[in-house]
C-alpha positions, 0 to 999 in steps of 0.5 A: 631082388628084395620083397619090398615095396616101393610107395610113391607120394601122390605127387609123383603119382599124379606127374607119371599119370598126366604124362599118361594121358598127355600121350606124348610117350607111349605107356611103355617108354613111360614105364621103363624111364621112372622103372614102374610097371605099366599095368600100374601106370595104367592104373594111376591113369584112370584114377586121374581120369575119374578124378578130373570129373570132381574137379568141375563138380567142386562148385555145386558140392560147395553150394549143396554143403552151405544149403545143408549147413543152413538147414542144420543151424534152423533145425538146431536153433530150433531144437533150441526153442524147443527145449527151453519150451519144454524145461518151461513147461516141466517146471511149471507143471512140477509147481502145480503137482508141488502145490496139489490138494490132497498130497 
């Protein structure tokens, strides 16, 4: 028997996970047709079952991320404004030091 592991794509990973939780066979006859363990049949199961809970919350992420994006592009473009006030403001006061009495 060789030491190598075998990696599955998560394609078939997901279609030994769902007929898991379909329960139209049993664990063990699930394990024995694809020759994979059932300890990690299991696991892939509950990866999809935690999974699945993602999938109905994709819509309020995607509503929170555009407010997040929004609220970075005022702060950026106030930065901005910022900077440009503030280079303003050092040129005018190296003009003033520049034409001091008494230098």
């Amino acid at each position: 028997m060789s030491n190598e592991r075998r990696r599955y794509d998560a394609g078939f990973k997901a279609k030994v996970a769902l007929e898991a939780v379909k329960g139209m066979k049993t664990i063990a006859e699930i394990s024995s047709e694809y020759k994979i363990h059932s300890s990690q049949i299991n696991g892939w199961k509950k990866v999809l079952q935690a999974g699945t809970v993602g999938l109905f919350q994709e819509g309020r992420n995607q509503r929170e991320e555009s407010r997040n994006e929004e609220l970075v592009d005022r702060l950026f473009s106030k930065i901005g404004q910022l900077e440009v006030e503030l280079d303003f403001i050092k040129k005018k006061d190296s003009r003033y030091l520049w034409r001091r009495p008494g230098s």
